[in-house]
C-alpha positions as CSV (number, residue, x, y, z in Angstrom):
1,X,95.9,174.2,32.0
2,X,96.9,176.8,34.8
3,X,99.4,176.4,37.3
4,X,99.6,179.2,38.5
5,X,97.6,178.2,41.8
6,X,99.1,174.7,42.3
7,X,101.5,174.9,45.1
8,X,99.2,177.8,47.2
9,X,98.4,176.5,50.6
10,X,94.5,174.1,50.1
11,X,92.0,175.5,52.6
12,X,90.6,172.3,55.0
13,X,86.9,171.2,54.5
14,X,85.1,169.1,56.4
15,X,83.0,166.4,54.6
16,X,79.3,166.9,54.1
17,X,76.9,166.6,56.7
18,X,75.3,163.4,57.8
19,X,77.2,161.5,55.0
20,X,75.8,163.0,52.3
21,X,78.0,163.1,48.5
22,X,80.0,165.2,47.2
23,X,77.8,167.3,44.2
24,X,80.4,167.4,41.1
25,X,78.3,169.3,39.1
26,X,78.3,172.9,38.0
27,X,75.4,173.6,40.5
28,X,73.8,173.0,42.6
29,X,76.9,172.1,44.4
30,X,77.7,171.0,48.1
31,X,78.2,174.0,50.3
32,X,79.3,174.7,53.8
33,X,77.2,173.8,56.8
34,X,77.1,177.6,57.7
35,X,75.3,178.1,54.3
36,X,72.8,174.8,55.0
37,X,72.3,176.7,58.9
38,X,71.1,179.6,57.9
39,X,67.8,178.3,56.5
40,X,66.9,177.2,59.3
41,X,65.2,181.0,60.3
42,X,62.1,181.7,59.0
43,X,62.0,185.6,57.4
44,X,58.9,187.8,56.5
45,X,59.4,189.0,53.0
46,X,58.3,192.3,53.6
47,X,59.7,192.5,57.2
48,X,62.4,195.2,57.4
49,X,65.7,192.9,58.2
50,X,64.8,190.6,55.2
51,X,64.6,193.8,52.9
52,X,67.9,195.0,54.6
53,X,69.3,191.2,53.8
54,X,68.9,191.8,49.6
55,X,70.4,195.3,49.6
56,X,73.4,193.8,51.2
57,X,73.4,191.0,48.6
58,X,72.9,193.8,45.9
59,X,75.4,195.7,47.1
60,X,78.2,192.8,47.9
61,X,77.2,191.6,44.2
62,X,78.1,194.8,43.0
63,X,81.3,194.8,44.8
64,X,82.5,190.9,42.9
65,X,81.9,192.9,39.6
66,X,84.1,196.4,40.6
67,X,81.0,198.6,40.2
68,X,83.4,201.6,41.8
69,X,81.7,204.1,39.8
70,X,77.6,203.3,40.2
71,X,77.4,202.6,37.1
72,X,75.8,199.1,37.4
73,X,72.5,197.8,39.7
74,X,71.8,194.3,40.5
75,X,68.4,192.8,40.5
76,X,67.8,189.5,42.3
77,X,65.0,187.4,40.5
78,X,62.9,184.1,41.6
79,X,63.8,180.7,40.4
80,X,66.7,179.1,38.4
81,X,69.4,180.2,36.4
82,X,67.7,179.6,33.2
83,X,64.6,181.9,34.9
84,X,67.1,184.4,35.3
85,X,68.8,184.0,31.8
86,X,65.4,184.3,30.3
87,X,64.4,187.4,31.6
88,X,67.6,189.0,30.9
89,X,67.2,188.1,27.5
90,X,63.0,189.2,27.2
91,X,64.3,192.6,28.9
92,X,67.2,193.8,27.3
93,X,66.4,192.7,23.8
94,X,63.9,195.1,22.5
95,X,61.2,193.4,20.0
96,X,62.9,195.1,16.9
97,X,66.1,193.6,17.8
98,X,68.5,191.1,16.1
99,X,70.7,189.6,18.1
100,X,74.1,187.1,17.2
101,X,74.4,184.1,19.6
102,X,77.5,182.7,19.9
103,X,77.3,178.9,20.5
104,X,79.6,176.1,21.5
105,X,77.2,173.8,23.9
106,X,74.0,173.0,25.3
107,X,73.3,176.2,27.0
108,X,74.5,178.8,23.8
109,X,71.2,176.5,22.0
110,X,69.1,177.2,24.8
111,X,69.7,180.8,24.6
112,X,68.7,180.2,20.8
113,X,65.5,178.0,21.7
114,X,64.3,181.2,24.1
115,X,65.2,183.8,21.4
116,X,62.8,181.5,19.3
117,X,60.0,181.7,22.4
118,X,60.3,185.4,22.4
119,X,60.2,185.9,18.5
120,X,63.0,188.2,18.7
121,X,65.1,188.2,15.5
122,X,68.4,186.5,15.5
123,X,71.5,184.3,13.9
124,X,74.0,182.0,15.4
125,X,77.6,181.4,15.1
126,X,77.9,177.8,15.9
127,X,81.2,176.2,16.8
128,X,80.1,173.0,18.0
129,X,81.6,171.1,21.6
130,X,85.1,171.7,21.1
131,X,85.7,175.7,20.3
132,X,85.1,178.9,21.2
133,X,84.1,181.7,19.4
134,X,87.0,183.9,18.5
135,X,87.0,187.9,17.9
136,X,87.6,187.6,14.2
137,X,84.7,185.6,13.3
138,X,82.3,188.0,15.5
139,X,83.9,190.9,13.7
140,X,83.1,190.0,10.3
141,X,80.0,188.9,11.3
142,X,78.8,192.4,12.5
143,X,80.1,194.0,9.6
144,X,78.2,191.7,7.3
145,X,74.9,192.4,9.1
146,X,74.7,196.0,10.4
147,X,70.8,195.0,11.8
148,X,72.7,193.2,14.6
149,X,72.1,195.1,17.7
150,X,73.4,192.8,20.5
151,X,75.3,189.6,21.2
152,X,75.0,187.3,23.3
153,X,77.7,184.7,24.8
154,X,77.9,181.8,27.6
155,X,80.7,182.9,29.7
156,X,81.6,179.0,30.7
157,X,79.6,176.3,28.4
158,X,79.4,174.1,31.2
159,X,78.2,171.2,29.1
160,X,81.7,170.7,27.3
161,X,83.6,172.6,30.4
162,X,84.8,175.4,27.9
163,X,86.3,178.7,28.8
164,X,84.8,181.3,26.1
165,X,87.1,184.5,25.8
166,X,84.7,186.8,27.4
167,X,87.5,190.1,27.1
168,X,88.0,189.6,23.3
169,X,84.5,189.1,22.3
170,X,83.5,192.2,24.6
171,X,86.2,194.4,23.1
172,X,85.1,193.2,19.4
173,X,81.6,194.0,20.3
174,X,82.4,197.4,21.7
175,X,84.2,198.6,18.8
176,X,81.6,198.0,16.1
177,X,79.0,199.8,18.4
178,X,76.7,196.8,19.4
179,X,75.6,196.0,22.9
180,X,76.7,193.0,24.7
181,X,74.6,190.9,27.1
182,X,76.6,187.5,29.1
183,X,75.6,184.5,30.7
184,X,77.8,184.2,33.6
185,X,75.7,181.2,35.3
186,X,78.6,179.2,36.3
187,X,81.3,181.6,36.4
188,X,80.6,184.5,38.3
189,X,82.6,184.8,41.5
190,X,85.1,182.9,40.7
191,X,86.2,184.2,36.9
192,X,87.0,187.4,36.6
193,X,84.4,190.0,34.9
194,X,85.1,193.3,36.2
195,X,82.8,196.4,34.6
196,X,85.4,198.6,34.2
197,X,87.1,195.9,31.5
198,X,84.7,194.0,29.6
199,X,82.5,196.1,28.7
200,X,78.4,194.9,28.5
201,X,74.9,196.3,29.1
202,X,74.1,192.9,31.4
203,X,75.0,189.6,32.8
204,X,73.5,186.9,34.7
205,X,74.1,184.4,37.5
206,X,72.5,182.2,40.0
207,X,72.7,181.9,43.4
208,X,74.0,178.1,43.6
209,X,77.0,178.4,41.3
210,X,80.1,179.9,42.3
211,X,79.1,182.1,45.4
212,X,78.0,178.3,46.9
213,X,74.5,179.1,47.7
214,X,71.3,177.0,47.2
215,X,69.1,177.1,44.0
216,X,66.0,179.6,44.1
217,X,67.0,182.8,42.5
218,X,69.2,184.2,40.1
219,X,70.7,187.6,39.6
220,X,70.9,190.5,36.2
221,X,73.8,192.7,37.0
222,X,73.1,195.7,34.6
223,X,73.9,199.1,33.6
224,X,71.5,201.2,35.0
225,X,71.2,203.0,31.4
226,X,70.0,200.0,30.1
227,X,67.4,199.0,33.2
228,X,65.6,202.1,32.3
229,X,65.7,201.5,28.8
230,X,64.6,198.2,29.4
231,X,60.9,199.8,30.5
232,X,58.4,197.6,28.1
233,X,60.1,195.3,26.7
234,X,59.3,192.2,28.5
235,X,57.1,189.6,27.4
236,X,56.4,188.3,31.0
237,X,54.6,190.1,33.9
238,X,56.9,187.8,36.3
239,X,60.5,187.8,34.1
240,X,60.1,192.1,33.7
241,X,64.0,192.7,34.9
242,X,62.9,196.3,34.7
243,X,59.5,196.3,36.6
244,X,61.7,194.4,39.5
245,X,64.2,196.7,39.6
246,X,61.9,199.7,39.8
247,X,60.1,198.0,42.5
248,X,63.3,197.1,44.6
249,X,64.2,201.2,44.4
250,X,60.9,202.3,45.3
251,X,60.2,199.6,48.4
252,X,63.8,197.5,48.9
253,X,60.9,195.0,48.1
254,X,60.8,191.6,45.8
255,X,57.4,192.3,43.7
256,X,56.4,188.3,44.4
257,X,57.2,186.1,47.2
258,X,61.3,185.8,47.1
259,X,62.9,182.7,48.5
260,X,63.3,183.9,52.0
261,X,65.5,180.8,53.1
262,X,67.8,180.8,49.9
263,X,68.4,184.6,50.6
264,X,69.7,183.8,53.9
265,X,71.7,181.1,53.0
266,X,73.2,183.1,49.8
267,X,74.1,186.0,52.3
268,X,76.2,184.1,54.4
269,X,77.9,182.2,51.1
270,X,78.9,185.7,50.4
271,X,80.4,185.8,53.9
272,X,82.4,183.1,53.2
273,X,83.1,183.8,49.6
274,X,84.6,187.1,51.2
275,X,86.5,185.5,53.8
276,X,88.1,183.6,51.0
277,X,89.5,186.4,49.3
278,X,86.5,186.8,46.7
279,X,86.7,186.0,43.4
280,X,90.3,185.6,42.7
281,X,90.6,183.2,46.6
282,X,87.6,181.0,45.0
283,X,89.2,181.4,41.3
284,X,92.7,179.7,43.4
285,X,91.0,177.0,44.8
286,X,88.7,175.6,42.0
287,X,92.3,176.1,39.6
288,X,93.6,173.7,42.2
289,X,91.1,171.3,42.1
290,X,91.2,170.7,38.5
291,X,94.9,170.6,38.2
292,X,94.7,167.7,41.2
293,X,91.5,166.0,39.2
294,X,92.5,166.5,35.9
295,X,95.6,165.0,36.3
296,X,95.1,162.3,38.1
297,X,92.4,161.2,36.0
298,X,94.7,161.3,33.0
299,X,97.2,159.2,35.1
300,X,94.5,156.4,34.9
301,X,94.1,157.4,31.2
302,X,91.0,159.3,30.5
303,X,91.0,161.8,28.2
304,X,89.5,165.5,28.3
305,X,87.3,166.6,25.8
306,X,89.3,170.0,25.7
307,X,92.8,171.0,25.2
308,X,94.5,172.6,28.4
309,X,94.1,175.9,26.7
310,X,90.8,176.1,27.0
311,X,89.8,173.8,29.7
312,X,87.5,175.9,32.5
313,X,87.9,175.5,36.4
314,X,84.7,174.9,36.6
315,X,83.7,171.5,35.6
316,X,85.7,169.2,33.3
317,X,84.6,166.8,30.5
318,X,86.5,163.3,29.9
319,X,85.5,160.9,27.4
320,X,84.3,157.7,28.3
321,X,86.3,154.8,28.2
322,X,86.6,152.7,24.9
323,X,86.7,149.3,26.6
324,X,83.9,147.2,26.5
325,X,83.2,146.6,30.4
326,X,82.6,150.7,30.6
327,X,79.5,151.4,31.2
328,X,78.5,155.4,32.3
329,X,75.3,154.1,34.5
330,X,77.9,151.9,36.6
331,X,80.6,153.6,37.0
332,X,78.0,156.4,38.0
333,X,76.6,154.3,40.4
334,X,80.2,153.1,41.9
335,X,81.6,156.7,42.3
336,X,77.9,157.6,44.0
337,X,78.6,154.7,46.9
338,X,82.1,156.1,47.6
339,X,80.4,159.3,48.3
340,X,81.0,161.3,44.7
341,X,78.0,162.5,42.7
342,X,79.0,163.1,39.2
343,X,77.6,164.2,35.9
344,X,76.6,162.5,32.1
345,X,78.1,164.1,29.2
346,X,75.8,166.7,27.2
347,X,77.7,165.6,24.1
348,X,75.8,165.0,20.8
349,X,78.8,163.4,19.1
350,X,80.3,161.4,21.7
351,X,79.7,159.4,24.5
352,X,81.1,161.7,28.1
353,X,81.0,162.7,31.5
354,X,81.8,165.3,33.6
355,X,83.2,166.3,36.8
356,X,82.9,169.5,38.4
357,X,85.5,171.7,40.0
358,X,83.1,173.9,42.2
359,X,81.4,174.0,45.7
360,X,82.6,173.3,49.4
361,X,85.8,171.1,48.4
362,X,89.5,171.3,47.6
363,X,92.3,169.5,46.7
364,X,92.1,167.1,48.8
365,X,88.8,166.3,47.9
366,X,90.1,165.9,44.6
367,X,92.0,163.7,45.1
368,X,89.6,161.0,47.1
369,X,87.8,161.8,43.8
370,X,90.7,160.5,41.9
371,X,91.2,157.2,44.1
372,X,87.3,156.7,43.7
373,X,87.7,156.2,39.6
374,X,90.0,154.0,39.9
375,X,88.6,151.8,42.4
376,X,85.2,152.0,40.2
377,X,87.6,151.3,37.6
378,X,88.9,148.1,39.0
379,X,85.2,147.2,40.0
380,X,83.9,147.1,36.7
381,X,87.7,145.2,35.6
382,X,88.2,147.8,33.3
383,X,91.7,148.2,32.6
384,X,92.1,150.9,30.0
385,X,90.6,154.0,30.5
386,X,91.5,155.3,26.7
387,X,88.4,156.7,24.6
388,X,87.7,155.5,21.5
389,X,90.2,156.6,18.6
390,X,87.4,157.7,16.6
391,X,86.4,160.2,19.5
392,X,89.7,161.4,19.6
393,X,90.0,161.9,15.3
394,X,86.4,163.5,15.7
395,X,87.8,165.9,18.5
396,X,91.1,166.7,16.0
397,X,88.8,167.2,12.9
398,X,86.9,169.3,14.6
399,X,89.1,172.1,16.0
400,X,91.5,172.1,12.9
């Protein structure tokens, strides 16, 4: 676990409007009133200032990735982050593709599931909840199957918390000639994935992850090679990455109606998300806020799923408790009343929770959060927060 970030100076936030919770999930998250305020304009979709409103997201989108050479074109597209994930994936996979998904969580098996929903060819590396994928086993995978044209891999597999080692897998990828496409839904703008390092043909993100904006779109940020060599391959009318890219450079225009309100609000997150200091600011504060959390949580004995190594900053995953008054539903319920919404495990093997590291909150926060468990804690009379052994000898098995 970093700590690299620990002793930097913690920004002050206010607490959420009108008593609302804290969200600790990976998104939607709680964001600044500034970001809630600027929905409350209404905007013509074709009207000039609204189109003039995307190109500046395009363009400050482009500026998070270090696109200094124009290499790269983003390409805003209605609904969530799983919208967005799938149209990446119907776009830039051509129908006589075969692609290797890398897995270790809920949302490497859903790019698996829409892979099976688009009939393109494809086979999985599959390293369960605890473990990334590592260069070595992507090598000899590629060199076993030269049919494999791309690969595919979750930047942050927010339903174990992991971290996956975006730079190796994209510099194993480049050097046996294959194409890499990412799915940066929960760490873009904070994590660092600069264009002129890892090398890929695309990535995706939404708008309510780490920029802090509210759900309703997502974005593809793609070489422009590969959006014009993405022309017919989409299975959708509405999901075509390229037919809403060509449309954006022919009118500055969304092809359908675009989420006029979440547009607004994601423009001024980006205001904010700049005022921070961008990516690496953002990447500061959410390291801060799981060192504070994570710590403190194991101070009242919970355990992470993950070792430090490859715990994310994005949203953690503790086990739950062995003892016998535990229940998840309460202690969801007593954290909710003190004002902190948190998240159930996505574990198959294990019983879990998790807590997230991201939106309009610091260290502070954190540690309110911290003083909230154990109060809940206390309420339930649970006085040993250890998981069960057999979670722990499951968790050592599996990542020897």
């Amino acid at each position: 676990m970093s700590t690299d970030h620990v002793n930097m100076p913690s920004a002050s936030f206010p607490a959420p409007e009108m008593g609302e919770p804290y969200l600790l999930t990976p998104g939607p998250l709680t964001t600044a009133a500034e970001v809630k305020h600027a929905m409350l304009r209404d905007w013509g979709s074709w009207d000039a200032d609204f189109r003039e409103m995307t190109a500046k997201i395009c363009a400050r989108l482009l500026r998070i990735a270090n696109d200094a050479k124009d290499e790269f074109d983003c390409v805003p597209m209605q609904g969530s982050g799983t919208f967005s994930a799938e149209a990446m994936l119907g776009s830039f996979l051509p129908k006589d593709s075969k692609t290797l998904v890398l897995v270790n969580g809920a949302y490497g098996k859903r790019i698996v599931d829409t892979l099976q929903y688009l009939g393109r060819a494809h086979v999985v590396i599959d390293k369960g909840d605890y473990m990334p994928p590592r260069g070595d086993e992507v090598d000899a995978t590629l060199k076993s199957d030269p049919a494999i044209s791309h690969v595919v891999l979750v930047h942050c597999e927010t339903s174990s918390g992991i971290l996956n080692p975006v730079q190796e897998i994209s510099e194993i990828v480049a050097k046996a000639g294959r194409k890499l496409l990412i799915d940066s839904m929960s760490a873009f703008g904070a994590l660092p994935l600069d264009v002129n390092k890892t090398q890929f043909e695309a990535m995706v993100s939404s708008a309510n992850k780490c920029i802090e904006g509210v759900p309703g779109f997502g974005f593809i940020i793609a070489r422009k090679s590969a959006l014009e060599a993405a022309k017919g391959n989409s299975h959708s009318l509405s999901l075509d990455v390229y037919q809403q890219w060509a449309n954006f450079k022919k009118t500055g225009q969304w092809r359908f109606t675009p989420p006029t309100h979440v547009v607004a609000a994601f423009l001024e997150a980006l205001r904010l998300h700049e005022a921070e200091g961008g990516a690496p600011g953002r990447l500061a504060r959410y390291c801060r806020n799981r060192d504070v959390m994570v710590g403190g949580m194991r101070e009242l004995g919970f355990e992470t799923l993950l070792k430090d190594r490859w715990l994310s900053p994005i949203i953690v995953t503790f086990f739950n408790p062995a003892h016998p008054n535990f229940s998840f539903e309460r202690f969801y319920e007593l954290m909710k009343s003190r004002g902190f919404i948190i998240y159930p495990g996505k574990l198959t093997i294990v019983d879990s929770f998790r807590v997230g590291c991201i939106g309009r909150m610091d260290e502070q926060v954190m540690r309110r959060v911290v003083t909230a468990a154990r109060e809940s804690l206390d309420d339930m009379k649970v006085d040993d927060a250890r998981p069960p052994e057999a979670a722990l000898k499951e968790r050592a098995r599996l990542a020897a």
